[in-house]
N, C-alpha and C positions, 0 to 999 in steps of 0.2 A: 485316769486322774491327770495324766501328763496333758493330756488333750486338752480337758478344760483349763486348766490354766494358763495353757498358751491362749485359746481363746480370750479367757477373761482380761490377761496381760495385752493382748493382740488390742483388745478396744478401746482396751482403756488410753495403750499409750497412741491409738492412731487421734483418739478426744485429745489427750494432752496438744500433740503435735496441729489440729485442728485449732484449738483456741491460743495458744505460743503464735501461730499464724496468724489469726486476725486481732489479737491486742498489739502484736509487733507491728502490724498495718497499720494501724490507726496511731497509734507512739510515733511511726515513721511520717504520718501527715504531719500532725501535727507539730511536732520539730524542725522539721522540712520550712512551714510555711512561718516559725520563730525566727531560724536562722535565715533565712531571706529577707527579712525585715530588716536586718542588721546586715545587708549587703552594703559595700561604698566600692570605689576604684579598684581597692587593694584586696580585699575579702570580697570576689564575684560572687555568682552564683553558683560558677560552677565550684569554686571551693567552697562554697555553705555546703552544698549537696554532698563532696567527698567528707566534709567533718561530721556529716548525720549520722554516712555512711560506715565512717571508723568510730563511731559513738555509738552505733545499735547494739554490739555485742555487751556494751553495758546494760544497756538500758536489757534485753533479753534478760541478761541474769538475774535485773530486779524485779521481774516478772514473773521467772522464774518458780517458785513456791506457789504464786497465787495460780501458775498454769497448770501444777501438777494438780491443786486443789479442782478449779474447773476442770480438768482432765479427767480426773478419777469420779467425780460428781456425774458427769454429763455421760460418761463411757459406762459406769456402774448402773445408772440411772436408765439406758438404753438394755440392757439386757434384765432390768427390772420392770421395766415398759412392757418389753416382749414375752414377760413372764418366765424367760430364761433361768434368771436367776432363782423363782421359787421351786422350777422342774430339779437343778442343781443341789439345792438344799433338801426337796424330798429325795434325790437320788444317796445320800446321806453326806454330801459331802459337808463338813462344819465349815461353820461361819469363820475359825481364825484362821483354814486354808484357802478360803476365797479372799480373806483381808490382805494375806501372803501374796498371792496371785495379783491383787492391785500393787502392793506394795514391789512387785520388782520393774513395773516400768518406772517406777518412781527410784527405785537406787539407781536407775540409767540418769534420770534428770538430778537425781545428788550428784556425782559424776562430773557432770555435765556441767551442773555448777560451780561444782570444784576447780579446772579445769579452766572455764571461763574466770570465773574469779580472782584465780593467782596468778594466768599468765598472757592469755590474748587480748581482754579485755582491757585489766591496767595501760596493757602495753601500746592499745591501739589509743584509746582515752588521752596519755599521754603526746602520744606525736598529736592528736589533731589538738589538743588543746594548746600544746606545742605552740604548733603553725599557726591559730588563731589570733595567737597573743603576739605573735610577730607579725603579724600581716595587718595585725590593728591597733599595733603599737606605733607610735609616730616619732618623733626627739626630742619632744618635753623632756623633765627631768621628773615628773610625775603625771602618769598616765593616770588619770581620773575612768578610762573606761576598764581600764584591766588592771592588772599585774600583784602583786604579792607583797605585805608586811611583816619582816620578821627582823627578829631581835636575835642579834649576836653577841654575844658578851656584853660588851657595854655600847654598844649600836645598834641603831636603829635601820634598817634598810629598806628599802622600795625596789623592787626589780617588775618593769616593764614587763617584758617577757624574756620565755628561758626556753631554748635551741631542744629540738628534741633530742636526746642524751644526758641533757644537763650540762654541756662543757662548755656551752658559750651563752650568755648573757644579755639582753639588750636593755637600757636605760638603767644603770644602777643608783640612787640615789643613797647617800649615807650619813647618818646626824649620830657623831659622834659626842659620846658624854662622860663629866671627870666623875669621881669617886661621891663628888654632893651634887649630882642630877643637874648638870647644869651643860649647857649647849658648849662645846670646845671648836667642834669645827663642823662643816659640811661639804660636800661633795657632788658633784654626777659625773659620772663615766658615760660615754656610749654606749661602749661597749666592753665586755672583760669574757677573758679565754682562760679556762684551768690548765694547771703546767704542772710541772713535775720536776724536781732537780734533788736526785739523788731520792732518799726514801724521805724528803722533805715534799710540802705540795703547795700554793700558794694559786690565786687567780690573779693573771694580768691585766691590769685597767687599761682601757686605751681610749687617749681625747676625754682627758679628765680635768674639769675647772674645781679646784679646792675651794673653801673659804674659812680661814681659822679665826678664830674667836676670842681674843684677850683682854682682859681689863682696859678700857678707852683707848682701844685700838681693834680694826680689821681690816685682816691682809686677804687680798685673792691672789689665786698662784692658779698657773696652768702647768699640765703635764702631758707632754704625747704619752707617755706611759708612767704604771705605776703598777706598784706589789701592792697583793689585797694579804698579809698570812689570817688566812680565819681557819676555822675547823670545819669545813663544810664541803663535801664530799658532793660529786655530780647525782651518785644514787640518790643521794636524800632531796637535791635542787631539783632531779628530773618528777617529782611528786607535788613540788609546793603547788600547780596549779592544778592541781588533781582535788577534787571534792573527798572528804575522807571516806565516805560509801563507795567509790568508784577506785580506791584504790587496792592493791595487793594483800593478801594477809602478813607475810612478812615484812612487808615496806609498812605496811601502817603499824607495825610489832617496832620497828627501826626506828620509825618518825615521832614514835610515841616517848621512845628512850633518852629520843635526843632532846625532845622538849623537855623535859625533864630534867636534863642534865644544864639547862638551858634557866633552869627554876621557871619556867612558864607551863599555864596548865595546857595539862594532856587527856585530858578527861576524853573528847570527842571525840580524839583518836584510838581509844581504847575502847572507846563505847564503837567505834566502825569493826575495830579490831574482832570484839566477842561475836559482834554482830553476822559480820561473814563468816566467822568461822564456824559459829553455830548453823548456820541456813540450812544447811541438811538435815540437823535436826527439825528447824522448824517445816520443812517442806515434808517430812514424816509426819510431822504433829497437823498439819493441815489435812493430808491426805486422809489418815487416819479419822480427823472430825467429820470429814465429806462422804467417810464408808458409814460411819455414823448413823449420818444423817438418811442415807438411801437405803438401810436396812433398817430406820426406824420412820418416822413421818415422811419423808418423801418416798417411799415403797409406791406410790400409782399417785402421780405427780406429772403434770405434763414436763416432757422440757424446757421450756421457757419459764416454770416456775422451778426447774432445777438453776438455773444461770442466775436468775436472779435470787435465792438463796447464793449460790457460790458469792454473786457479788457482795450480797451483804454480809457471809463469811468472810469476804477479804475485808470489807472494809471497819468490823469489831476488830479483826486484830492489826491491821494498821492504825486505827483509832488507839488503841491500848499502848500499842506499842509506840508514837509518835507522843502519848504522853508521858510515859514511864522513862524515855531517854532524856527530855530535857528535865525532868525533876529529878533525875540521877546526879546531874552534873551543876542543876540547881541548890538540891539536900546532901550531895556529896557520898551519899549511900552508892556502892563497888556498880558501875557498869553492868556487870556479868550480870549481876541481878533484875536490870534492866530489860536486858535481851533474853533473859531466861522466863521471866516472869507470862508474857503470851505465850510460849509455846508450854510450859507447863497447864494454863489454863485449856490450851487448847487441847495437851494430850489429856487431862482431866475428865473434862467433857464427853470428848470422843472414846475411851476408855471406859466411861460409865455409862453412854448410852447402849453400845456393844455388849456390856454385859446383860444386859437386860431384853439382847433379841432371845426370842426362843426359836 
């Protein structure tokens, strides 16, 4: 028994690893040939090519679920081809120990997801996005091609781009506001560096032109330097250009709290939040519909019409689920339920066609 399941595990995850390979190819042209369009002086080519390059391990992870599905589809589907699998079933082995035997290259790729998700990935995402935003950030006082909008207390800010770590800053802009919404002053810094003085912490501006705002009068004031005190920590700034799918489970747990405490909505970051934390589940819930499918109507199926099932299995529940996230955060009904709702349908599915093999 140990034998065939190594087999059956053996094919399935060398199909995973086969199709992980050539969707990663094609994901890698085609970003490749985006990012070079947007080359100038400062962003060459050959820094487009290193930020593809520190941007794949995201882009794999988002793949990830739908590779396990054509994995287990095209690998199952191959020893159903070869009649393997009916010789295995008359040998008496049941149907939910061959689903087992798929199912553990698939906890390698949960794993794997995991893994990439909370700490290589965020972390490479963040420097290259990093470097991008500094390399094509210019000395305006607002960068119209890049950088970040957030609200701080009673300010408004614009940050050009942010140093990988989060401790240094470049173009900050700041429109500060009194108690009846009304413009007091404004600012750009070049640039600002976090400090630290005693268990106090505070960021320093430096080559800052203010401009304050009073009843039929305004003053400009320059500063070589100046105290920012805000509540804003490097971990949470090292994120802001991070898209919220591409960020950490914890950091988007953190970013979510702070928005929050911010009174500004956090919906999408909670909705990234369930979203990656669940993936394992759904990367189960996929596999499982794709063992499904090969023990029931695709049983003597060319391959080429197994891949194209897999693709239109991915793409119902990217469909479903690319609608249920923003009418989450449109109808205000919990996230969780959002990102719960396709993989229940998918475990459903696949759960009730299974029962029904003989």
């Amino acid at each position: 028994m140990g034998k065939i399941d190594r087999h059956i595990a053996i094919t399935v995850m060398l199909a995973m690893l086969v199709v992980v390979a050539l969707m990663s190819m094609v994901d890698l042209i085609f970003t490749l040939a985006e990012e070079l369009a947007d080359t100038d002086e400062d962003y060459t080519a050959a820094r487009a090519s290193l930020f593809v390059l520190q941007t794949m391990p995201s882009k794999i992870y988002e793949l990830l679920p739908f590779t396990a599905l054509g994995g287990a589809l095209i690998g199952l589907g191959i020893l159903a081809s070869q009649n393997e699998l009916t010789v295995i079933q008359a040998s008496g082995v049941p149907t939910w120990r061959i689903v087992w035997s798929v199912m553990q290259p698939t906890l390698a790729v949960m794993l794997l997801s995991l893994m990439l998700g909370e700490t290589i990935a965020p972390q490479l995402e963040q420097t290259a996005q990093s470097r991008k935003s500094v390399l094509q950030s210019g000395g305006q006082a607002i960068n119209n091609a890049g950088g970040n909008w957030q609200k701080f207390g009673n300010e408004f800010v614009h940050i050009n781009a942010i140093a990988p770590g989060g401790e240094e800053l470049f173009g900050v802009t700041r429109y500060r506001l009194d108690e009846n919404r009304q413009l007091v002053s404004s600012s750009f810094a070049e640039s600002a560096r976090y400090r630290r003085r005693g268990e106090a912490s505070y960021w320093e501006l430096s080559s800052v032109s203010e401009t304050l705002i009073a009843p039929g009068e305004v003053n400009t004031r320059q500063h070589p330097q100046l105290d920012w005190p805000v509540d804003l920590s490097p971990e949470l700034l090292s994120v802001l250009l991070v898209e919220p799918d591409r960020q950490s489970i914890s950091g988007l747990y953190r970013f979510a709290n702070f928005f929050e405490s911010e009174g500004l909505e956090a919906g999408s970051y909670y909705l990234a939040f369930w979203k990656k934390l669940l993936q394992p589940l759904a990367t189960a819930a996929l596999v499982l519909l794709a063992v499904s499918f090969v023990f029931g109507p695709l049983r003597s199926v060319s391959a080429g019409f197994r891949v194209f099932i897999a693709i239109c299995i991915g793409l119902g529940y990217t469909i479903v689920q690319k609608l249920m996230e923003p009418a989450s955060l449109l109808y205000g009904f919990s996230p969780l339920i959002a990102v719960l709702l396709p993989i229940l349908i998918s475990l459903i599915i696949g759960a009730t066609m299974l029962r029904r093999v003989r």
